[in-house]
C-alpha positions as CSV (number, residue, x, y, z in Angstrom):
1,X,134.8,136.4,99.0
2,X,131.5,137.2,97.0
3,X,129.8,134.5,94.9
4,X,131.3,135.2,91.8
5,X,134.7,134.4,93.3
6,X,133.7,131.5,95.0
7,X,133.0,130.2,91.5
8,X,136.2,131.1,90.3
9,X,138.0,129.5,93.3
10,X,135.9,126.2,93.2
11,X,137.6,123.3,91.9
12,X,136.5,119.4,93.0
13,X,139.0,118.6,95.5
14,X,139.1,115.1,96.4
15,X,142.2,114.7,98.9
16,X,141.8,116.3,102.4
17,X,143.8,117.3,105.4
18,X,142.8,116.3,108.7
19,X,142.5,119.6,109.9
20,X,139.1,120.0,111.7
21,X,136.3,122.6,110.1
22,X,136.0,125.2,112.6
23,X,132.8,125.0,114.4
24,X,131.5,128.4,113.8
25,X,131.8,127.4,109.8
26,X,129.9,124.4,110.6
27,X,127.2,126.1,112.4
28,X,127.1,128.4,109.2
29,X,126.8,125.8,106.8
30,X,124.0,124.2,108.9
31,X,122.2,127.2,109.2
32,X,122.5,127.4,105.6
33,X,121.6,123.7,105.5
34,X,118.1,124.3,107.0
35,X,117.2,127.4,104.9
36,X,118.0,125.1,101.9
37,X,115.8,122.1,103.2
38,X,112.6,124.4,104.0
39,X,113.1,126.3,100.3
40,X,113.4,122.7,98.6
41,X,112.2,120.0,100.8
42,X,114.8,117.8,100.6
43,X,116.3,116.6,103.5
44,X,120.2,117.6,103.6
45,X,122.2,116.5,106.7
46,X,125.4,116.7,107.7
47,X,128.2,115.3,109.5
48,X,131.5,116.5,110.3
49,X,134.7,114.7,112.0
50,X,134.6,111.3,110.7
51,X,137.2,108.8,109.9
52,X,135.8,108.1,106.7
53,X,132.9,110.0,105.7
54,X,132.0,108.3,103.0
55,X,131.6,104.5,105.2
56,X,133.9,102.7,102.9
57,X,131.8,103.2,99.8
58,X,132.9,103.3,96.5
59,X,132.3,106.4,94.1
60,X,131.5,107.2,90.5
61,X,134.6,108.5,89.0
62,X,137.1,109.6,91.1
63,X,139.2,108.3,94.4
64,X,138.6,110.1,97.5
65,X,141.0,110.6,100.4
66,X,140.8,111.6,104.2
67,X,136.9,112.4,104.0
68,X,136.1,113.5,107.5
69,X,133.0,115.8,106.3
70,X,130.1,115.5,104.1
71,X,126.9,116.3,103.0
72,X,124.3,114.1,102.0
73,X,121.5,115.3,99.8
74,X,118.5,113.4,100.0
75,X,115.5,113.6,98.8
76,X,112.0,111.4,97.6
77,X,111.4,110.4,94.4
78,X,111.6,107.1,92.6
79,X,114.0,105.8,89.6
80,X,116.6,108.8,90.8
81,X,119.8,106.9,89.5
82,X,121.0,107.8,85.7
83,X,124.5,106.5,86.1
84,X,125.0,105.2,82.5
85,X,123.1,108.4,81.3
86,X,119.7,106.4,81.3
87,X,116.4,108.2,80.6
88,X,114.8,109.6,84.3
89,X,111.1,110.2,84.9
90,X,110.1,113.4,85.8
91,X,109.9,113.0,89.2
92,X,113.6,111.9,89.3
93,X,115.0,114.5,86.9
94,X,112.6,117.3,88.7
95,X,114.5,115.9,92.5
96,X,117.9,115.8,91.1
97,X,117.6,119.3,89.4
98,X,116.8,120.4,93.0
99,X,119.7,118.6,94.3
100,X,122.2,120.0,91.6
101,X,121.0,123.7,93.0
102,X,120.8,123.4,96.3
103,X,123.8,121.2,96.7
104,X,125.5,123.9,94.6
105,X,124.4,126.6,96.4
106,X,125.9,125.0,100.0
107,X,129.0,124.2,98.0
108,X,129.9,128.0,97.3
109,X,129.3,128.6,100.5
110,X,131.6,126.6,101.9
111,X,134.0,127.9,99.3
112,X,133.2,131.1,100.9
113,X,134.2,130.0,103.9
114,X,138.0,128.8,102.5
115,X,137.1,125.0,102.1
116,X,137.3,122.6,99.5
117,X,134.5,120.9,98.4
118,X,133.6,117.8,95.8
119,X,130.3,116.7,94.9
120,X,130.4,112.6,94.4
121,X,127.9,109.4,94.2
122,X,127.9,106.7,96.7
123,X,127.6,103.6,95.7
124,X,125.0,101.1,98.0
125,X,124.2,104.8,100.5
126,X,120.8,103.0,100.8
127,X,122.2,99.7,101.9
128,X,124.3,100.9,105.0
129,X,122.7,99.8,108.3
130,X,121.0,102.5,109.9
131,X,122.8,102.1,113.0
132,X,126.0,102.7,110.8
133,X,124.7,105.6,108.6
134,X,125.6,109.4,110.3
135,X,122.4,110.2,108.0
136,X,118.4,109.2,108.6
137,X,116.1,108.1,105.7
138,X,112.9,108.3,105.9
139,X,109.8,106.3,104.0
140,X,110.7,106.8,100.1
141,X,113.8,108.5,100.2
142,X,117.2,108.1,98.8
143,X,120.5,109.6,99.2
144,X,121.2,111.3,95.6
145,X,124.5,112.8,96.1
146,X,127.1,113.6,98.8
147,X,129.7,116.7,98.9
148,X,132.6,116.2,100.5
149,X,134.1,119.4,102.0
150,X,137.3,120.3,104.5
151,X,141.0,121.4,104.2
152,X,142.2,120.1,100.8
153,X,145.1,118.4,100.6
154,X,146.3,120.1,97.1
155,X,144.8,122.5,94.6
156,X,142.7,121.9,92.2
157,X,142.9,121.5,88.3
158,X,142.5,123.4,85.3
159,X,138.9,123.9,84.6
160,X,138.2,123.3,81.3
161,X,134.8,124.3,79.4
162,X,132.7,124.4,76.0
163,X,132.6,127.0,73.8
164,X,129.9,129.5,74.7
165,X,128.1,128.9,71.3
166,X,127.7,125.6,72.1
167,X,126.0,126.1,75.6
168,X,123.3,128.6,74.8
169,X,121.6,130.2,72.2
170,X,118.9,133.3,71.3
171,X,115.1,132.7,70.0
172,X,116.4,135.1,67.2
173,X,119.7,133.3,66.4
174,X,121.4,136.5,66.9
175,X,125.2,135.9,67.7
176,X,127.2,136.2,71.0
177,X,128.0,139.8,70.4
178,X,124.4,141.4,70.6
179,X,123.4,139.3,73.4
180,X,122.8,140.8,76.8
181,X,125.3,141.7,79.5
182,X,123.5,139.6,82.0
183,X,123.0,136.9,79.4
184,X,126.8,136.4,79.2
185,X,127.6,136.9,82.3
186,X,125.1,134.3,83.3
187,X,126.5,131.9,80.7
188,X,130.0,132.9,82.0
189,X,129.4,131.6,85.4
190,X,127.1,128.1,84.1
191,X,130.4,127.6,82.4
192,X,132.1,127.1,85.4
193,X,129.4,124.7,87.3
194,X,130.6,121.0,88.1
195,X,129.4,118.3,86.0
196,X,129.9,114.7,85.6
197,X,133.4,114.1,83.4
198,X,132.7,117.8,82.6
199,X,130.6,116.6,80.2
200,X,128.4,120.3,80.1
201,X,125.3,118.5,79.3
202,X,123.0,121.3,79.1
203,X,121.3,124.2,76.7
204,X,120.7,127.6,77.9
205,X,118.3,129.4,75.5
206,X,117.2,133.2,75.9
207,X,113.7,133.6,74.6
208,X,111.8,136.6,73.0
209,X,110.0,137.5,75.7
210,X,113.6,137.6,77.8
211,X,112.3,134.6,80.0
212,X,115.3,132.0,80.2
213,X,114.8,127.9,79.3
214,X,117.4,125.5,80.3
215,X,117.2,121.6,79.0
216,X,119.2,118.6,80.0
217,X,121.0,117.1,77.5
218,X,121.8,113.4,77.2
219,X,125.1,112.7,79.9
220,X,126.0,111.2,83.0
221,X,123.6,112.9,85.8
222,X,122.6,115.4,83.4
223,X,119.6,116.7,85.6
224,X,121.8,117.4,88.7
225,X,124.5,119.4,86.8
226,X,121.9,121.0,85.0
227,X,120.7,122.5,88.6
228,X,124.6,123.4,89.6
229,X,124.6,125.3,86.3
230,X,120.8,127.3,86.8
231,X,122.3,128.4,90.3
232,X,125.7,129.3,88.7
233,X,123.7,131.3,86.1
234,X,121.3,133.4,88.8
235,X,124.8,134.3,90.7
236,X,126.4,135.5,87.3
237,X,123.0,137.2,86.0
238,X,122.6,139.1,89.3
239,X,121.1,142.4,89.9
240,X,119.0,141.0,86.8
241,X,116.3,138.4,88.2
242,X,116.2,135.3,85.8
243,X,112.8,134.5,85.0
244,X,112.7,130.8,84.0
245,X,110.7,129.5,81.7
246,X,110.1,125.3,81.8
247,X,111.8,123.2,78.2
């Protein structure tokens, strides 16, 4: 399965089996876990064949079932909760846009690697005991997000999604039928990135010099499904090489 299809296959599944995660597909994913952490400096971890994954917290949106693998995505940076769609600083939109593409990027691999996956906030992470936490924090940081991954327990939903028109635009207003193949196609695969309620709170816009800017738009964790979607669209762009330009 190439990357393309892993975004067609991935769906946020949020009932699991208890069937184990082979360990050779763990030691993949932590291989890829490391490559991420040295590209971004964040500090993913992960943990694998827990009774409950997720330590009895509750979630944003959603119930979860039979969570026996996850991965935490932490990183430093201060004020990094938007949960009512709040205004971030910098810093905290700049950490969860990394989180959104990295976290992305280990999701399709797992979807690679015939799993289902789910991203999803923890309520009170920071407050578990260290001596009850599978993860380490150090000085600063925060968990921002978790993915739970593993055997689901059904298939996922339809995926549903904006009108292109509404998603991205061209510096000369020119309409969707003179824009570039690897514009579309890059569009075609942001289309398909998770985001909070599926709320698609972003703006792709293709400027004249064919350098690419993508905003966050006001929604729930805006800044992290605005990195899910900037991954999605280098995977769906590909051979081209996006250059981005910052909003």
């Amino acid at each position: 399965m190439n990357l393309l299809e892993a975004i067609d296959a991935r769906h946020a599944i949020r009932a699991y089996t208890d069937e184990p995660v082979a360990a050779d597909t763990l030691a993949a994913l932590q291989s890829d876990i490391d490559a991420c952490n040295a590209e971004s400096g964040l500090h993913i971890q992960m943990a694998s064949g827990l009774d409950d994954a997720f330590l009895g917290l509750k979630t944003h949106y959603g119930r979860f079932k039979g969570v026996h693998n996850a991965i935490a995505l932490i990183g430093r940076a201060s004020g990094t909760g938007d949960a009512e769609g709040t205004p971030v600083s910098p810093a905290a939109a700049a950490l969860q846009e990394r989180v959104g593409y990295y976290g992305e990027r280990l999701v399709l691999r797992a979807v690679q690697s015939g799993l289902a996956t789910s991203w999803a906030v923890l309520d009170g992470a920071e407050t578990v005991p260290a001596a009850d936490a599978w993860w380490t924090l150090d000085d600063g940081e925060s968990v921002v997000w978790v993915i739970a991954f593993g055997h689901g327990a059904r298939p996922g939903g339809r995926r549903r999604s904006k009108p292109i028109e509404e998603l991205a635009s061209v510096a000369d207003g020119t309409g969707v039928d003179a824009w570039p193949d690897w514009f579309v196609h890059g569009m075609e695969a942001a289309m398909a990135a998770p985001t909070s309620l599926s709320q698609q709170p972003f703006h792709f816009t293709l400027n004249a010099d064919g350098s690419v800017t993508a905003e966050a738009l006001d929604g729930l964790f805006a800044h992290v499904g605005l990195g899910c979607a900037k991954y999605h669209f280098e995977v769906g762009a590909a051979p081209h090489k996006v250059e981005w330009r910052a909003a």
